[in-house]
Backbone as a ProteinNet text record, in pm:
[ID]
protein_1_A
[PRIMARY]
XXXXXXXXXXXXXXXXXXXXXXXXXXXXXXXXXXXXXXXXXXXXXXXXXXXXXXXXXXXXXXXXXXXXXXXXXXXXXXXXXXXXXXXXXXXXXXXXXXXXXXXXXXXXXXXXXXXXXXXXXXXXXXXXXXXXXXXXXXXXXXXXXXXXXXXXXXXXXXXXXXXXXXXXXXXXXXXXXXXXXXXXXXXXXXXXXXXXXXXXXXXXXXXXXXXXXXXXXXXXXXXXXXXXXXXXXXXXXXXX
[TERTIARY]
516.3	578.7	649.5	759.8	829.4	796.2	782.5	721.9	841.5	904.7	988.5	955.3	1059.6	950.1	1092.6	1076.6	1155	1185.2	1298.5	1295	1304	1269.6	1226.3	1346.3	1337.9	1544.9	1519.9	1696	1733.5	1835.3	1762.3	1790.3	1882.3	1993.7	2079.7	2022.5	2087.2	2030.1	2052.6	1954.8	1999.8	1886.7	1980.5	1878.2	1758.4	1693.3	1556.1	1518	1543.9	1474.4	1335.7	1233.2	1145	1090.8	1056.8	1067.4	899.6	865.7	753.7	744.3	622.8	610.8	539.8	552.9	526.2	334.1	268.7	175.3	103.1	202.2	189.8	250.3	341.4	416.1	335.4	221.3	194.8	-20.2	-97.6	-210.6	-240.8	-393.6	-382.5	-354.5	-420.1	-448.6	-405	-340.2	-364	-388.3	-346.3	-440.9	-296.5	-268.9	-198.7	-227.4	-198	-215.9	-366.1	-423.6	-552.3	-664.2	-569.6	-624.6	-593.4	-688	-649.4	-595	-475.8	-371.4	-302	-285.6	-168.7	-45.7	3.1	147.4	157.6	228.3	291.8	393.8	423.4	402.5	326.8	236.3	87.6	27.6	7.9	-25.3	30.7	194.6	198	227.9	189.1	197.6	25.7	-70.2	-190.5	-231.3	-160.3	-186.5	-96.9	-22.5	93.4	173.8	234.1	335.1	448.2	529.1	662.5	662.8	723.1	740.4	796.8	895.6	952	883.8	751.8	643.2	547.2	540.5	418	465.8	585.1	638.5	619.7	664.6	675.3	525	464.9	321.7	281.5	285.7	244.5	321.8	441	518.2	444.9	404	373.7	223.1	188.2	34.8	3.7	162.2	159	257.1	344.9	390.7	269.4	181.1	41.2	-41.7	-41	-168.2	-252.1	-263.6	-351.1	-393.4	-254.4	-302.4	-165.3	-183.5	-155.4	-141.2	-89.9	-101.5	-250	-326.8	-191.3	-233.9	-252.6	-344.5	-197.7	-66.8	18.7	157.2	228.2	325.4	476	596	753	708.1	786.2	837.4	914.4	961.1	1052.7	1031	1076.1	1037.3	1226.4	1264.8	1367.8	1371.2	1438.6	1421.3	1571.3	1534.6	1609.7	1739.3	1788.9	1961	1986.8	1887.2	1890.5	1866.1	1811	1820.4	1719.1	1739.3	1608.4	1566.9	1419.6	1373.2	1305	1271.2	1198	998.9	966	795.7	710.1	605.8	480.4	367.7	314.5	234.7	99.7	-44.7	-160.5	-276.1	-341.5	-481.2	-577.6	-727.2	-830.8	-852	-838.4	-862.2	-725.5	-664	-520.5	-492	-580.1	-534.3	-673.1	-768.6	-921.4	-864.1	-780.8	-746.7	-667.1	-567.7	-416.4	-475.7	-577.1	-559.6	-582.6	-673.8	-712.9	-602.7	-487.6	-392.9	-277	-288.2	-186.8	-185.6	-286.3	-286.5	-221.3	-209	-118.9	-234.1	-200.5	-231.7	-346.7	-342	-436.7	-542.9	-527.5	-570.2	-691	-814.3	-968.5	-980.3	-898.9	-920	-868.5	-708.6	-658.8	-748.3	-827.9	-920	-995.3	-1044.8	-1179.3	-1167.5	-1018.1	-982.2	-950.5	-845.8	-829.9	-919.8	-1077.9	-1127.7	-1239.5	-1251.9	-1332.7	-1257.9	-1086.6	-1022.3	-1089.2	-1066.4	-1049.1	-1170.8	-1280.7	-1419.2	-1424.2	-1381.3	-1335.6	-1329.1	-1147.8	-1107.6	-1148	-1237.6	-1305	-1416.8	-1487.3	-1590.9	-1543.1	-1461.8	-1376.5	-1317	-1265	-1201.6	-1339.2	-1423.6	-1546.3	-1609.4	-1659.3	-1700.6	-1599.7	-1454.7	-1349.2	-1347.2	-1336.4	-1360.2	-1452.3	-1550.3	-1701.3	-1702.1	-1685.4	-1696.3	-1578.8	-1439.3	-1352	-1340.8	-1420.2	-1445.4	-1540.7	-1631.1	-1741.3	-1723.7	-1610.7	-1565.6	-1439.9	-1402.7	-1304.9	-1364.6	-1534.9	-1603.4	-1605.4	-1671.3	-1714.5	-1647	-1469.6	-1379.9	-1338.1	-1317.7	-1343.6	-1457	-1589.7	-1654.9	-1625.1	-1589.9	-1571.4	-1438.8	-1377.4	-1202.2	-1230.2	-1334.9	-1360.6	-1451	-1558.5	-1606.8	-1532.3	-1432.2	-1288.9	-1214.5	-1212	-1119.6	-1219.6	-1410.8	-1426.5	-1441.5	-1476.3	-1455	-1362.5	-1267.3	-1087.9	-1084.8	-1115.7	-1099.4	-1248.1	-1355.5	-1463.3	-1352.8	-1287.9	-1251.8	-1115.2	-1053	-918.3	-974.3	-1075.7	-1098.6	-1178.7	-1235.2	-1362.9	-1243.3	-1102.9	-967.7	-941.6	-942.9	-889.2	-1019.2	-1105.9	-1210.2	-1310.9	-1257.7	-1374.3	-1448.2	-1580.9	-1670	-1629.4	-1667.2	-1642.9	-1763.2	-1752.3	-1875.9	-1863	-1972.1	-1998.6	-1864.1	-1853.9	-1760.7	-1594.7	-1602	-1486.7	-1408	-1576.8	-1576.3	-1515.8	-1600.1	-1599.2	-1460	-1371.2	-1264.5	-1170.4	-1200.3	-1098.6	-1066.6	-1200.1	-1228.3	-1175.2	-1144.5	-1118.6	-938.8	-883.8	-784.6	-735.2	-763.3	-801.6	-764.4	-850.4	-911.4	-738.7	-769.1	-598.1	-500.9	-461.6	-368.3	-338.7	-513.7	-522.5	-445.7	-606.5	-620.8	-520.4	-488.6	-410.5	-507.4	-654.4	-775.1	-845.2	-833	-906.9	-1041.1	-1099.1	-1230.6	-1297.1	-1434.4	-1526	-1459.9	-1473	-1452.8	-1548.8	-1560.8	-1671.6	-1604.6	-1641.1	-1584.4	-1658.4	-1721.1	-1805.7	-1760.2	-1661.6	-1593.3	-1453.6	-1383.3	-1290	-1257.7	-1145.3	-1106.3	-1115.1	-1118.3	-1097	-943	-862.4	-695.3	-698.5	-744.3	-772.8	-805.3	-977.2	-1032.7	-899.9	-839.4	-743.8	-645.7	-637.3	-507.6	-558.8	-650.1	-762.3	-799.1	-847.2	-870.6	-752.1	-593	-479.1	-414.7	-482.2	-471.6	-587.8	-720.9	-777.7	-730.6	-658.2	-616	-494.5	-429	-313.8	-317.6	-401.3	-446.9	-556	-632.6	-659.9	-540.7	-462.2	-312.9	-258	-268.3	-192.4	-233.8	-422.9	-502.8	-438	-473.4	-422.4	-233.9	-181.3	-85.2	-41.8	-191.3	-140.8	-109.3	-65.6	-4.8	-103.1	-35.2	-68	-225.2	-302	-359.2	-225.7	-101.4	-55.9	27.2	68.2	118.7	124	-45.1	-87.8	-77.8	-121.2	-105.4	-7.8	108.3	250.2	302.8	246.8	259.1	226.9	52.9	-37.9	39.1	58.2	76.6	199.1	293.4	397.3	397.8	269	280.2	183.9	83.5	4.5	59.2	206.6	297.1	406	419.7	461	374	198.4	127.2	143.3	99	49.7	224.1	300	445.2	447.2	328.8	374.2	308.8	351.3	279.2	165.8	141.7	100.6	-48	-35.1	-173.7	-181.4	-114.9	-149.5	-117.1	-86.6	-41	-132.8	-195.9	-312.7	-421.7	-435	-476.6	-598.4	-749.4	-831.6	-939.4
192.7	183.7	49.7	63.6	-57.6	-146.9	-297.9	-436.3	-483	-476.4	-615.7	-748.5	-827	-958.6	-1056.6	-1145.7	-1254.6	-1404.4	-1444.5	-1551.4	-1724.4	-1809	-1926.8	-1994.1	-2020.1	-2057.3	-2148.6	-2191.8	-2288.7	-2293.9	-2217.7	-2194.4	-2068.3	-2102.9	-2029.3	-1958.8	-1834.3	-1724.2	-1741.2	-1775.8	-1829.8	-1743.4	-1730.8	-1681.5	-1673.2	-1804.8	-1811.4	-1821.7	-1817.5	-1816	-1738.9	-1768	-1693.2	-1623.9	-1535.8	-1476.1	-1463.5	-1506.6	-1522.7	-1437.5	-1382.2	-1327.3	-1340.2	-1351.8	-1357.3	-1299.9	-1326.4	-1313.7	-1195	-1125.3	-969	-882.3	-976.1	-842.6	-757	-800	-729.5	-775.6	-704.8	-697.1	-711.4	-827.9	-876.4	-736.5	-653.9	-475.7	-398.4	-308.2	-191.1	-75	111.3	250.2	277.2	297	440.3	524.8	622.9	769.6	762.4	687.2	696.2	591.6	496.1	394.6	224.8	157.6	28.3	5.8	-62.4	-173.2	-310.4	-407.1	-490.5	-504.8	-606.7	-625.3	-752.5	-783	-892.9	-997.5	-930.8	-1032	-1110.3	-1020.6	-1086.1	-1202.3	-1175.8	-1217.1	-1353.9	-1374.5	-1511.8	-1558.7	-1493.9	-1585	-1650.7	-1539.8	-1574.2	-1680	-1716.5	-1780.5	-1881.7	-1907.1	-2041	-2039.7	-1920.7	-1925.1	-1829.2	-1937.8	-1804.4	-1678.2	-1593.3	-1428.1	-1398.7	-1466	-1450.2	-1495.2	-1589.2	-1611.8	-1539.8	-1507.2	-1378.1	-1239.7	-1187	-1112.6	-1139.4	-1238.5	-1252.5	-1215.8	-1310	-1288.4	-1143.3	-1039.2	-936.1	-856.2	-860.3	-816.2	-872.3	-972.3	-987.3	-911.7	-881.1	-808.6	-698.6	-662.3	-452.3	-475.1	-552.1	-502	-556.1	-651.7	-585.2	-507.3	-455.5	-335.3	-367.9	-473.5	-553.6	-488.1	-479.1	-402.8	-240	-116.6	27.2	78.5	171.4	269.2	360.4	409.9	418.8	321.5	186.5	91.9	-8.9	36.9	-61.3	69.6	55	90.9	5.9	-1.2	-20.5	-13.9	-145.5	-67.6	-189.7	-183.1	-287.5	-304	-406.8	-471.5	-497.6	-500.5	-554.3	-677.5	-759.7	-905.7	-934.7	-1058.9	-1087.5	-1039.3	-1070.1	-1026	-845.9	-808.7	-618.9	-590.3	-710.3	-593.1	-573.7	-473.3	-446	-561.9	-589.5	-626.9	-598.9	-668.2	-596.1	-645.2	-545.4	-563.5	-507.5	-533.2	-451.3	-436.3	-286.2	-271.2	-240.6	-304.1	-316.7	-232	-155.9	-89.2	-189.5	-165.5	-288.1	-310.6	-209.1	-284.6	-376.6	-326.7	-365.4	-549.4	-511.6	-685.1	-728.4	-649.8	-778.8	-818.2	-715.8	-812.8	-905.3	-899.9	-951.2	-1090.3	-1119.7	-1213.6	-1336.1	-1357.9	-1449.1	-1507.1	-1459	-1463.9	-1533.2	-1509.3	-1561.7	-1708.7	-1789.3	-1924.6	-1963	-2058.6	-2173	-2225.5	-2267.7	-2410.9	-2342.3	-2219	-2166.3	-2046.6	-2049.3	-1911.7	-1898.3	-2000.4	-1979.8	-1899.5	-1966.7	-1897.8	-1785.3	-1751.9	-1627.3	-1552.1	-1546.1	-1441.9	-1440.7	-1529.7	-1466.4	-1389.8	-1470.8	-1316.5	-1224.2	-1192.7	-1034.7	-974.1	-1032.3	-939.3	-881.6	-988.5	-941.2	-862.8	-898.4	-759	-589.1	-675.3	-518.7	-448.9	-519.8	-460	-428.6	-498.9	-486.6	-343.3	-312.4	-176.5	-75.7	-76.4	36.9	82.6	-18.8	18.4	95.1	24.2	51.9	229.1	235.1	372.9	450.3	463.5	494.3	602.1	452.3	516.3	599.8	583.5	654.4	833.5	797.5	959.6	1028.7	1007.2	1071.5	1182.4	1213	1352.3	1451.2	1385.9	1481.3	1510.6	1384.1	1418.7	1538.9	1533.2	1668.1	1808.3	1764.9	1932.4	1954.5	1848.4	1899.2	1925.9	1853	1915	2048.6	2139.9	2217.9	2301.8	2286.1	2358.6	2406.5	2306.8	2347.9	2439.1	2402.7	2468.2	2613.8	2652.1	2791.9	2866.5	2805.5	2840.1	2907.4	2813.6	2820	2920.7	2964.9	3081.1	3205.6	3211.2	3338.2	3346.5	3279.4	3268.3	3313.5	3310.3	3385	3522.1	3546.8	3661.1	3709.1	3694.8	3710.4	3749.8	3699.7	3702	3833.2	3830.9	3923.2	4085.9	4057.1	4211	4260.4	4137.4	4163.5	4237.1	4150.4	4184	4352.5	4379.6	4501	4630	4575.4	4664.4	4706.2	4603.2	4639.1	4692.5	4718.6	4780.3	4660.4	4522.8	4422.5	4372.8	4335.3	4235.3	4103.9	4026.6	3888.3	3825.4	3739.9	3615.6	3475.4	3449.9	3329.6	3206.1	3235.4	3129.4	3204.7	3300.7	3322.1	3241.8	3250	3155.3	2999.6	2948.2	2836.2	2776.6	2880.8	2841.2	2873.9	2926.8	2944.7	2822.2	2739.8	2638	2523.2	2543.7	2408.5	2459.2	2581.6	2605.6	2493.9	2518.8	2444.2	2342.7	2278.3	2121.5	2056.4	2172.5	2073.3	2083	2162.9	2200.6	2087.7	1969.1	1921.8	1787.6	1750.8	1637.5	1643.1	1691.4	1735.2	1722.4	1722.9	1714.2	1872.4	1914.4	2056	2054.7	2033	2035.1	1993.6	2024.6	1964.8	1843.5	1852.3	1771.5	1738.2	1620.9	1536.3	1555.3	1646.5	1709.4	1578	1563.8	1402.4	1299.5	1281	1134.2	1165.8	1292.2	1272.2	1244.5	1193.1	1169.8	1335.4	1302.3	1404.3	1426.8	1376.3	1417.3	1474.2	1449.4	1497	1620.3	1620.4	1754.4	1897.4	1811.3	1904.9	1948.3	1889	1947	2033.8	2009.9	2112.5	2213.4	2200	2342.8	2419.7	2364	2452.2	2562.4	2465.6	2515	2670.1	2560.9	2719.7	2837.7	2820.7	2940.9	2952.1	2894	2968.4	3015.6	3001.6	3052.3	3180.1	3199.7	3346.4	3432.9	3391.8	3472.3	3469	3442.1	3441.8	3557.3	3530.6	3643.8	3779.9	3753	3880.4	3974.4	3886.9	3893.8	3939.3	3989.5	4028.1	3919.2	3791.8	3696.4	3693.8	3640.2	3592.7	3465.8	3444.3	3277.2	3196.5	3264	3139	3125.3	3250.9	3273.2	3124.2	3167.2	3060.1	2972	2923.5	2762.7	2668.8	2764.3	2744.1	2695.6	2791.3	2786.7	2699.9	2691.4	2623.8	2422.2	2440.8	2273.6	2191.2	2312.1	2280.2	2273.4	2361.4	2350.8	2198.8	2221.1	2075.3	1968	1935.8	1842.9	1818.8	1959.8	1902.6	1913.7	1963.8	1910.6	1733.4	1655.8	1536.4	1483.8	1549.6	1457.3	1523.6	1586.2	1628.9	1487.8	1414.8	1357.2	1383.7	1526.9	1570.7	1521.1	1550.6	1545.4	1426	1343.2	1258.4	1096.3	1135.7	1004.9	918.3	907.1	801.8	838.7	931.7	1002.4	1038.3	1013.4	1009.3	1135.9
2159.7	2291.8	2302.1	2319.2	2333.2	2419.9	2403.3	2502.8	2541.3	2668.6	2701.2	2686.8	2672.9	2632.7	2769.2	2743.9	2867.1	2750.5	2692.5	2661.6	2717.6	2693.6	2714.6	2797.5	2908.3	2970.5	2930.5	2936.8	2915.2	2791.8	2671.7	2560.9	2530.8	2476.3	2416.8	2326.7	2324.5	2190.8	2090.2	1985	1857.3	1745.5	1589.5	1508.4	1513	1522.8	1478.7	1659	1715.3	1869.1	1880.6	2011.1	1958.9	2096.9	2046.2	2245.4	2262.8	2377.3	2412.5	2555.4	2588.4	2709.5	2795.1	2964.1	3042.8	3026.1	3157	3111.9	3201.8	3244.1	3288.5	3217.6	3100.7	3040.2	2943.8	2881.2	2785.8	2782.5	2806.1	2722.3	2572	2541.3	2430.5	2314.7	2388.2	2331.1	2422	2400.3	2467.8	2415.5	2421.6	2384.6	2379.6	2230.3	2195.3	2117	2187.3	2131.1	2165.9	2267.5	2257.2	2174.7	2101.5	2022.1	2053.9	2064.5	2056.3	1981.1	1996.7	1916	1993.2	1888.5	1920.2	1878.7	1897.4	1811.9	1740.9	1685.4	1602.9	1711.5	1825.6	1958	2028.9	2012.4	2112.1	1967.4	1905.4	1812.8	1782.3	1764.9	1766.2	1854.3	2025.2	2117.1	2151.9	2115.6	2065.6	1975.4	1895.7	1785.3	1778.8	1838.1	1860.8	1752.6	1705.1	1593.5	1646.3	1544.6	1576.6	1549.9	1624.7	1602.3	1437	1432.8	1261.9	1211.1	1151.4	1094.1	1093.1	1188.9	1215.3	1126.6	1160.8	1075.2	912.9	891.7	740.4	691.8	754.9	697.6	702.4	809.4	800.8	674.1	641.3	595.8	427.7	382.2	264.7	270	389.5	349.6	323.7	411.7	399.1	250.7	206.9	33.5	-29.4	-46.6	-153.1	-67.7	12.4	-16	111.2	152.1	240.6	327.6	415.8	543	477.3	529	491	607.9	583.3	650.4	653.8	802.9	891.8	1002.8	942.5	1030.3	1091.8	1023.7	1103.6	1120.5	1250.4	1255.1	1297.6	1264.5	1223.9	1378.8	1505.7	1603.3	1682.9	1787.2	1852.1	1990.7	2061.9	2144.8	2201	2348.4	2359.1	2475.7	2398.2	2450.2	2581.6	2602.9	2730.9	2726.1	2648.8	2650.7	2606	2611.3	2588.1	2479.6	2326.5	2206	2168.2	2032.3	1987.1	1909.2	1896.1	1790.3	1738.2	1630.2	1543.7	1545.3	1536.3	1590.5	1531.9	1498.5	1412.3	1476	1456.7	1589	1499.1	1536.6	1438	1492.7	1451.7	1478.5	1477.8	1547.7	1520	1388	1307.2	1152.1	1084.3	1064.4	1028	1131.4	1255.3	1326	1224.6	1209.6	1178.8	1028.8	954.3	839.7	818.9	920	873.9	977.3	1095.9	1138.8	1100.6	971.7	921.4	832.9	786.8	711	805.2	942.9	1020	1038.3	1047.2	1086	1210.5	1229.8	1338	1477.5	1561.9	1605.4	1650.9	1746.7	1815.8	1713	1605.9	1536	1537.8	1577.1	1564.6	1705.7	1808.4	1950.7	1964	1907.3	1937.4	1859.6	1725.3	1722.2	1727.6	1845.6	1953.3	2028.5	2105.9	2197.9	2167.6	2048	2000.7	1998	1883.3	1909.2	2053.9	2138.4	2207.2	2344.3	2280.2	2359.6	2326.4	2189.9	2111.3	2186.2	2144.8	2198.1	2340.7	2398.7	2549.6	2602.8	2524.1	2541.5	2504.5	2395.9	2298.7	2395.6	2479.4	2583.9	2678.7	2767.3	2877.1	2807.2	2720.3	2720.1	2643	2590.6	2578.5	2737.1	2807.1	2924.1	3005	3038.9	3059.6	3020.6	2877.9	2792.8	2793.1	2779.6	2768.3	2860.1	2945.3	3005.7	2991	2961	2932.3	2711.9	2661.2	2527.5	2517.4	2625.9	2614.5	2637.4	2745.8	2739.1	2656.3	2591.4	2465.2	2366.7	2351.2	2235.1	2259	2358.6	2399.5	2409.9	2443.8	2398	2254.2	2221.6	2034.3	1979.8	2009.2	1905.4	1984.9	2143.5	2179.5	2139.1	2096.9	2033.2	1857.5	1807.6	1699.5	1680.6	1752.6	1761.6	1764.5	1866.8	1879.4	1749.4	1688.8	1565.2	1462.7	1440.9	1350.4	1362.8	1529.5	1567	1538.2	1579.7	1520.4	1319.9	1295.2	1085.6	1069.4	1166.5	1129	1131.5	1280.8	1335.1	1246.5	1175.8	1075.3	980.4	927.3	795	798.1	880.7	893.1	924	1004.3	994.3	886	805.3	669.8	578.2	601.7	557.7	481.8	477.5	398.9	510.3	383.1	456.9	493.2	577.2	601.1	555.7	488.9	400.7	496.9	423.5	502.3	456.3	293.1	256.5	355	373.3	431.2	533.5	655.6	762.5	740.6	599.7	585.6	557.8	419.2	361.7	567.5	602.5	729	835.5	813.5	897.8	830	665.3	625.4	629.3	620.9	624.6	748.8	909	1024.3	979	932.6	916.9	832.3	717.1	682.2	733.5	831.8	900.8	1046.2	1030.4	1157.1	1108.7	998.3	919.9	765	735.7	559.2	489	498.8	400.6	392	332.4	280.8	240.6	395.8	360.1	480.5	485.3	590.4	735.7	812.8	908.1	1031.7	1052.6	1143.6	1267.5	1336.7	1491.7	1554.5	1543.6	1685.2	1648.5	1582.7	1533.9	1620.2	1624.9	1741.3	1856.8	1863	1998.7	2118.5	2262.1	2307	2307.1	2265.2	2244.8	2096.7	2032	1879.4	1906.5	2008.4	1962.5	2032.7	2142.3	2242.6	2091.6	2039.1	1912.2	1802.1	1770.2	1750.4	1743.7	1853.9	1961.9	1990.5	2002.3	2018.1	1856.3	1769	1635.9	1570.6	1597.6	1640.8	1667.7	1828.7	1857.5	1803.7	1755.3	1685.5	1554.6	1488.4	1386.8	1422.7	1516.1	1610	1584.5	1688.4	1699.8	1589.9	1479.1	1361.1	1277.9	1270.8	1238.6	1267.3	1421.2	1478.3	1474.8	1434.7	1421.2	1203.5	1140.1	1066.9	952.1	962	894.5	774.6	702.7	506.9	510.8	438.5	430.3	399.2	265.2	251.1	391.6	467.5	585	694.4	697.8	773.6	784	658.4	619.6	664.1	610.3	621.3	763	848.8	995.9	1116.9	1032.4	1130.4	1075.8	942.9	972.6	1014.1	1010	1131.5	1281.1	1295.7	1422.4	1440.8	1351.2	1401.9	1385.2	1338.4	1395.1	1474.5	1567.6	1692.6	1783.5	1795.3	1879.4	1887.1	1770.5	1736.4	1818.7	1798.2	1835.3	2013.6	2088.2	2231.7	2297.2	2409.6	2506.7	2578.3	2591.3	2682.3	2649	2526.1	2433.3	2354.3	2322.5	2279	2339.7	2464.5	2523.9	2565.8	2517.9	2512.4	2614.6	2715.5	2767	2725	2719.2	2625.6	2748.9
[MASK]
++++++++++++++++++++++++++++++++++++++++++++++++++++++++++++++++++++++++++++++++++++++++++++++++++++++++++++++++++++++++++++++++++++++++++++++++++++++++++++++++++++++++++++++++++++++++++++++++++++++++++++++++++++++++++++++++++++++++++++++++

């Protein structure tokens, strides 16, 4: 999500200028997609370094390996005079590694506060979610029930039995279609925006059943669609 930022008056716009922000413009952290993150703004206004220093450094940590995907994302910020810039946006792991690497005047203090933002928000949206994570659990495992119902009543059409591995390979079908991992998945480690994307996949893979469609059919289907859930707002706008 893009940060406005406000530069320093007085000062003419120049290359290396460094834009710093107001102290309503931006939280040390905030929740996207439902997740704590910062930026490479907050960070060297946290840490008393320039924004183009801060960059560099992150930038030598994600080409070796340091910090990855998908713990940092490419994104921009537009500063006083209207443009874009350029900005790097960090998950709590991706900031707990890269912060020790940042240095400058304030860096023992700015990561005290990062992290006891971080922890901050992880509580705060914790107690927040918990009753709408429960009935997104609760939605899932009942979606997921219809769907083996759904593959029992296909298959017994077509005159076969349904097995237990049937169930199973159907659920991991699911699972990669959610996660791209073909295999087992830890439903109580999701988010309730996770489990909501989920649970819409479920049922479209029901209706897919029912609709006759192929496994490789499916496959094909379900993981296109499980990327324009992950790309809707509705569901993933941090909305927990």
């Amino acid at each position: 999500m893009p940060t406005t930022t406000t530069m320093q008056k007085g000062r003419a716009p120049c290359k290396n200028a460094t834009p710093t922000t107001t102290a309503h413009d931006t939280a040390l952290v905030h929740l996207h997609d439902g997740k704590p993150v910062t930026d490479s703004l907050t960070i060297a206004r946290e840490f008393g370094r320039r924004h183009d220093h801060v960059l560099r450094a992150l930038d030598s940590l994600i080409a070796d390996g340091t910090v990855g995907r998908p713990n940092f994302e490419e994104t921009s910020y537009t500063d006083e005079w209207n443009r874009q810039q350029r900005m790097i946006e960090l998950d709590e792991r991706g900031a707990l590694i890269a912060m020790p690497f940042i240095g400058g005047r304030n860096s023992r203090a700015g990561q005290v506060r990062l992290v006891d933002a971080f922890l901050s928000l992880r509580r705060e949206a914790s107690a927040r979610s918990a009753p709408d994570r429960l009935a997104a659990r609760r939605d899932a495992a009942s979606h997921y029930s219809i769907l083996s119902e759904m593959l029992m009543i296909h298959r017994e059409a077509e005159g076969k039995a349904t097995k237990p591995y049937h169930y199973a390979n159907e659920a991991r079908l699911v699972n990669e279609a959610f996660s791209g991992v073909f295999g087992p998945l830890d439903r109580d480690a999701l988010s309730a925006a996770e489990l909501r994307i989920l649970t819409r996949v479920e049922v479209r893979d029901a209706a897919l059943i029912g609709a006759g469609k192929t496994y490789a059919e499916r496959k094909a289907l379900l993981s296109a669609y499980a990327v324009t859930l992950r790309a809707d707002p509705r569901l993933t706008g941090g909305v927990q």
